[in-house]
ZAMARGU-4260 file (C-alpha; in steps of 0.2 Angstrom, whole numbers, plus 5000, padded with zeros to 4 digits):
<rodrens>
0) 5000/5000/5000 | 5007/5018/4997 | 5014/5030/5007 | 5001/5045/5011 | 5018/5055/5005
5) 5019/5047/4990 | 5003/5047/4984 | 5003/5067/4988 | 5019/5068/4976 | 5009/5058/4963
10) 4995/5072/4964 | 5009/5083/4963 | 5018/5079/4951 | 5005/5076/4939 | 4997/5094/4944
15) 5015/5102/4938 | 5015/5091/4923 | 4997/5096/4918 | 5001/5115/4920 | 5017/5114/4908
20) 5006/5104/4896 | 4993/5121/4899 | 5007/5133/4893 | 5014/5123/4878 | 4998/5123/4871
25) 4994/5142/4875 | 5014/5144/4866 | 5006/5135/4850 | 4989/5140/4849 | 4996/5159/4849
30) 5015/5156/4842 | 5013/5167/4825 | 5007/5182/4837 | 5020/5182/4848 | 5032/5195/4838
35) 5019/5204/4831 | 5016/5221/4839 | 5001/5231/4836 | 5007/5248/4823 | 5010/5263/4832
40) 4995/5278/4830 | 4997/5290/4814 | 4997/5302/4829 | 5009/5300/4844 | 5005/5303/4860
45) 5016/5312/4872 | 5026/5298/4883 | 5031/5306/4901 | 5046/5294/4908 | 5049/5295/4926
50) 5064/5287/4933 | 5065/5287/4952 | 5083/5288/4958 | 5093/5286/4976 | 5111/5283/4978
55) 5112/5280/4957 | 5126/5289/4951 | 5134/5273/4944 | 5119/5270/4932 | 5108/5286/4932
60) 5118/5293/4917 | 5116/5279/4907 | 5100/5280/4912 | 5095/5298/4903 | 5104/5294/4890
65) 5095/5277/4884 | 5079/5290/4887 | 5086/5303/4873 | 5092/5290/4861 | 5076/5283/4860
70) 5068/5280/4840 | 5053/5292/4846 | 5049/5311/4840 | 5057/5320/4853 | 5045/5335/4856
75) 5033/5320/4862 | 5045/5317/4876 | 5045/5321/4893 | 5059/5316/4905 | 5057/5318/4923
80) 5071/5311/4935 | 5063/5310/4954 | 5080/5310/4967 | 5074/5304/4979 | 5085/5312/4993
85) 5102/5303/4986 | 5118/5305/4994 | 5129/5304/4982 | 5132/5312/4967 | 5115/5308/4956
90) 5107/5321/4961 | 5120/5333/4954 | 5124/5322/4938 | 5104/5325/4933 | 5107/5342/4937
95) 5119/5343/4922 | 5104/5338/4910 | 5091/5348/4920 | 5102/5363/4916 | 5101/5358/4896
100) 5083/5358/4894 | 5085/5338/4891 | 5077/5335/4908 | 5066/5340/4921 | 5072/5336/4938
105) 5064/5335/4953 | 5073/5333/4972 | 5065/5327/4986 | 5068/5318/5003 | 5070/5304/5003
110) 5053/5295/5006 | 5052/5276/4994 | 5052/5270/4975 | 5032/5274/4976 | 5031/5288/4983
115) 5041/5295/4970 | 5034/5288/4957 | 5019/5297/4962 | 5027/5314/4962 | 5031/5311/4946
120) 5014/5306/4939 | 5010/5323/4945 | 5021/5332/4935 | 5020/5324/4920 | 5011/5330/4905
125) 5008/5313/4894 | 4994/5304/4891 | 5007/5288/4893 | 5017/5288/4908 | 5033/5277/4907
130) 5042/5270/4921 | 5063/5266/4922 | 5073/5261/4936 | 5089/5271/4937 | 5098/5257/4935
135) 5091/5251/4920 | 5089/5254/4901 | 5079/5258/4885 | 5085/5250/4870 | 5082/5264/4856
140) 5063/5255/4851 | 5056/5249/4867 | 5044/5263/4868 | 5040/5263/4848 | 5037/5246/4850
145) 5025/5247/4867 | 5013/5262/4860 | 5003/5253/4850 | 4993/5244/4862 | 4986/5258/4868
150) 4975/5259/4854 | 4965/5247/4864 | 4955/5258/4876 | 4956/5244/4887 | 4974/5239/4887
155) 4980/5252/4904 | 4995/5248/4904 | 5011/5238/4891 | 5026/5228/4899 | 5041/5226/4892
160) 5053/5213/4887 | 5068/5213/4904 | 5085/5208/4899 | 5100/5204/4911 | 5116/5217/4906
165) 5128/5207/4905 | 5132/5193/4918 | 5148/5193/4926 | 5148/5176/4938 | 5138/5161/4939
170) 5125/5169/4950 | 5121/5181/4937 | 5124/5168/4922 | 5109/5157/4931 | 5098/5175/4933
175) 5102/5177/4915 | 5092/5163/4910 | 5081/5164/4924 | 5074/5182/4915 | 5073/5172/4900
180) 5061/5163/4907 | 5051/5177/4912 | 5051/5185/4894 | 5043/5169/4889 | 5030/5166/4904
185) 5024/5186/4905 | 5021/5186/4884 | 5009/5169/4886 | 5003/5178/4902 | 4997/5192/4890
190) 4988/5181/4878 | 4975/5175/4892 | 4976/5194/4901 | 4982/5187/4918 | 4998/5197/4920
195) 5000/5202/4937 | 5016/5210/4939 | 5023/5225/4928 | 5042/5226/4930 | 5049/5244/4938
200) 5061/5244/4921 | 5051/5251/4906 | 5032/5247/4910 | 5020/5258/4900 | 5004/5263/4909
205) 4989/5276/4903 | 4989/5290/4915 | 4971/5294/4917 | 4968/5272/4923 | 4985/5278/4935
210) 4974/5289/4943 | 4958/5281/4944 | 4965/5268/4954 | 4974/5279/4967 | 4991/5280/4958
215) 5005/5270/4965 | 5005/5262/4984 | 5021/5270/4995 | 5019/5258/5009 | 5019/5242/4997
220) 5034/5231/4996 | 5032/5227/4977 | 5024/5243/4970 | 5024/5235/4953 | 5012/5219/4958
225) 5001/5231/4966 | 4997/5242/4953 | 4997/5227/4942 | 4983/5219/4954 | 4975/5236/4955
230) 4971/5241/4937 | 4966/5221/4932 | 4952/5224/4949 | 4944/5238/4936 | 4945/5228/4922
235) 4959/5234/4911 | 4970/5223/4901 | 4990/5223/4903 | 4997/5218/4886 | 5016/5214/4883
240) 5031/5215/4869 | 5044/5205/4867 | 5052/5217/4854 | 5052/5231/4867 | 5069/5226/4877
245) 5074/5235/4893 | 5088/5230/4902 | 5093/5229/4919 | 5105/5226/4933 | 5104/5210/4946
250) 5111/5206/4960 | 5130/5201/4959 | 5130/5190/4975 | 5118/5179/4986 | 5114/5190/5000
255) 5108/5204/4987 | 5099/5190/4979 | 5089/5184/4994 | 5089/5202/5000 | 5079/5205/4985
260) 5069/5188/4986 | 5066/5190/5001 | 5058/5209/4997 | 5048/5199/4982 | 5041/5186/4993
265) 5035/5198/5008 | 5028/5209/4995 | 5020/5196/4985 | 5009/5189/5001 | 5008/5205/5008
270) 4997/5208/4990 | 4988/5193/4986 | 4982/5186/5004 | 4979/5205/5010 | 4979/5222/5001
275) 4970/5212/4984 | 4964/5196/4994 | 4947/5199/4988 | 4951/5197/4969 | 4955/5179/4973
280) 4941/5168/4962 | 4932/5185/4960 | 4924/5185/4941 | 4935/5201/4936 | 4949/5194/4926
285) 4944/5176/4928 | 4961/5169/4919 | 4969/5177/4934 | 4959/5177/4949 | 4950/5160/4946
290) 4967/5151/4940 | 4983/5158/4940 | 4985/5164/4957 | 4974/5151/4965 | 4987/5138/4955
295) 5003/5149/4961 | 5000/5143/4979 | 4998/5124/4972 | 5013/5127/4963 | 5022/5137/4980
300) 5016/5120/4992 | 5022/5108/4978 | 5038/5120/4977 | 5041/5118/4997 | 5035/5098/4998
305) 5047/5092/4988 | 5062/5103/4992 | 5056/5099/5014 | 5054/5081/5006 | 5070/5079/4998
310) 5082/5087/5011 | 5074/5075/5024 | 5078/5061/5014 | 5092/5066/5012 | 5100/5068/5030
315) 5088/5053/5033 | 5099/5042/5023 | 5115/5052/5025 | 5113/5047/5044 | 5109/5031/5042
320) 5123/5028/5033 | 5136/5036/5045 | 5126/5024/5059 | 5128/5010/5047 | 5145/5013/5044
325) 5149/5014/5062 | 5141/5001/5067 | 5152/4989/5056 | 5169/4997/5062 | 5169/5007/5044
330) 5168/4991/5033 | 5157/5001/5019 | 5159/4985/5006 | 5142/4975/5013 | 5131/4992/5015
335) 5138/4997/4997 | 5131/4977/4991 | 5116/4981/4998 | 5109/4998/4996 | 5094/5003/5004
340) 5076/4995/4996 | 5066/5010/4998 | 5079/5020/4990 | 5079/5007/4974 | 5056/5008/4975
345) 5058/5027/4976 | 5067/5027/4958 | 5057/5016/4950 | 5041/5026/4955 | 5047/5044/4951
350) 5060/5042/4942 | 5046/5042/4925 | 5037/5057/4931 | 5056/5065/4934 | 5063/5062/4918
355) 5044/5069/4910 | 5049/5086/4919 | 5064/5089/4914 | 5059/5085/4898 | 5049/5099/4897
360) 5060/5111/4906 | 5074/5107/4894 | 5057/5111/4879 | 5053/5129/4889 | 5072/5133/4889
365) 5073/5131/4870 | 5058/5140/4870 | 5064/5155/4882 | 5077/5158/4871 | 5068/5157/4854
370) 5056/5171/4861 | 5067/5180/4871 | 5077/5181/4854 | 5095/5177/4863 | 5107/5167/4851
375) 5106/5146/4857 | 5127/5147/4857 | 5128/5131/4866 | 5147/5131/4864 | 5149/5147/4876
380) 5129/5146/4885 | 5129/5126/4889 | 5135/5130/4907 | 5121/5144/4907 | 5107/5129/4904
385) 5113/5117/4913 | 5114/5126/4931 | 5096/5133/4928 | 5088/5115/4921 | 5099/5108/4938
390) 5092/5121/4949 | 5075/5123/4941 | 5063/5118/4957 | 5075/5130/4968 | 5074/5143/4957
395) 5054/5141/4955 | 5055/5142/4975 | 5066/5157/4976 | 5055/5168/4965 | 5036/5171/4967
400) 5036/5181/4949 | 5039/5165/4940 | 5024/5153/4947 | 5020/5142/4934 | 5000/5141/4928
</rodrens>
């Protein structure tokens, strides 16, 4: 008779297997739309960029200067740097551009992300309101390639593609494809409107829908979940482009990457059990409400069953061995003869449904990287695959923006 355990895993596993099938076939059924961006409006409208800065004087050049470069008429551009009470030198570097007419710059003290974001919704003149991390960047078509959406009067607000700059480590290289992955997962998100997240780097929004839900939440740990939450309760549509790239920086070591996860996660339950509990199984946005969230807390207790399930295996059998060994005066040669049955039933029941898995994580890596429109370049990328196929279950666990349907 099975184990209780086991037959949950069965559940389980069969649960994760039929949610990958789900996204597959959402990839096929809309695969020859995936690149196609609506055309931009004969007329333009005027696009206000806000870019919040504190303590960004390594990056907030850059910053401005991916914002003047950008393929779109100029005199329908509006840049407005928020300092946010830095205390280094960005402050006085926007200053340089304020003082050319290129920008507008605005210094406060410092008070949070949102709370600057909102002073700059105030300020700005555009219809469209665009959103950039100081340490991130517009390629030259990202907002070219956003605006046509908005001739949707539904679609509130347009996320953009988010690319890694360059990694430098292993950490980064596993972030790398980890992004990938999200390219992939928020553009099928956009097909079935159930985005719930709009990245801080590049996110297009409509001003007025802004405003009508109460602009952007200082207090909130993830500001960009919220909003997203926000404008899908009044029954907008988020859209997506993968031809709109914005890149950004990621943490270079693991206490900046659980600092930040950590930040993800508290924000992310702090959103969906409390501040938008009430959206869960509402009819407002059913693909969301009714089954992606729902089935992110399936996939979250799956996530933390197998990982709590393996490490206790693991010691389990790591100190039955030591006992083992121990017990014969070290004389490993009839323990290594006779290895442990459950161990041997554990394989055979799994080891199927295992190999099934990664079968179809190797399928959405190929995939991340078609639509995410990166270069395969096994010969200099293989390491890059392997760790994140390796680490895919942890990497699931460490990051609540990458829930699987």
């Amino acid at each position: 008779m099975m184990q209780p355990l086991v037959i949950i895993s069965f559940i389980l596993y069969y649960f994760m297997l039929y949610t990958n099938m789900f996204w597959l076939l959402i990839y096929l059924d809309n695969r020859h739309r995936i690149f196609v961006d609506p055309k931009p409006p004969k007329k333009l409208p005027k696009v206000s960029i806000i870019i919040p800065a504190y303590n960004e004087e390594k990056y907030i050049k850059r910053a401005i200067e991916s914002c003047l470069k950008l393929n779109y008429p100029k005199e329908k551009l509006e840049i407005i740097v928020v300092n946010d009470g830095s205390t280094d030198n960005t402050g006085r570097i926007a200053e340089e551009y304020a003082k050319k007419g290129l920008i507008k710059l605005i210094n406060k003290s410092n008070t949070g992300k949102g709370d600057s974001l909102n002073i700059g919704l105030k300020h700005a003149k555009g219809e469209i309101v665009a959103c950039l991390d100081a340490d991130s960047y517009f390629t030259k078509n990202a907002i070219i390639n956003m605006i046509g959406y908005f001739k949707d009067p539904k679609v509130a607000a347009v996320t953009s593609t988010l690319k890694t700059v360059k990694p430098k480590n292993l950490l980064q290289k596993i972030q790398w494809m980890e992004y990938l992955f999200s390219i992939y997962l928020r553009k099928l998100m956009s097909f079935i409107n159930a985005i719930y997240v709009i990245p801080g780097p590049g996110g297009l929004y409509r001003k007025k829908v802004v405003e009508e839900v109460g602009g952007f939440d200082p207090y909130n740990l993830v500001e960009d979940t919220d909003i997203a939450l926000k404008i899908q309760s009044k029954g907008y549509k988020i859209e997506n482009s993968v031809n709109a790239v914005v890149y950004t920086e990621i943490p270079s070591n693991f206490f900046q990457l659980l600092k930040q996860r950590l930040r993800w996660y508290g924000g992310y339950f702090e959103n969906i059990l409390g501040k938008h509990r009430k959206m869960l199984f509402s009819k407002i946005s059913p693909n969301l409400t009714i089954f992606l969230l729902p089935t992110n807390f399936i996939w979250l207790f799956a996530l933390f069953f197998f990982s709590s399930w393996s490490l206790h295996r693991l010691l389990k059998t790591l100190v039955t061995t030591i006992i083992n060994v121990l017990s014969v005066r070290l004389d490993v040669l009839p323990l290594v003869r006779t290895p442990e049955i459950s161990l041997i039933q554990f394989a055979n029941l799994f080891l199927p449904l295992f190999v099934i898995f990664y079968l179809f994580t190797l399928t959405i890596v190929l995939l991340s990287i078609s639509t995410s429109k990166e270069k395969l370049n096994l010969k200099k990328n293989w390491f890059r695959y392997l760790a994140y196929i390796l680490l895919y279950f942890p990497l699931l666990l460490l990051n609540p923006k990458l829930k699987r349907l």
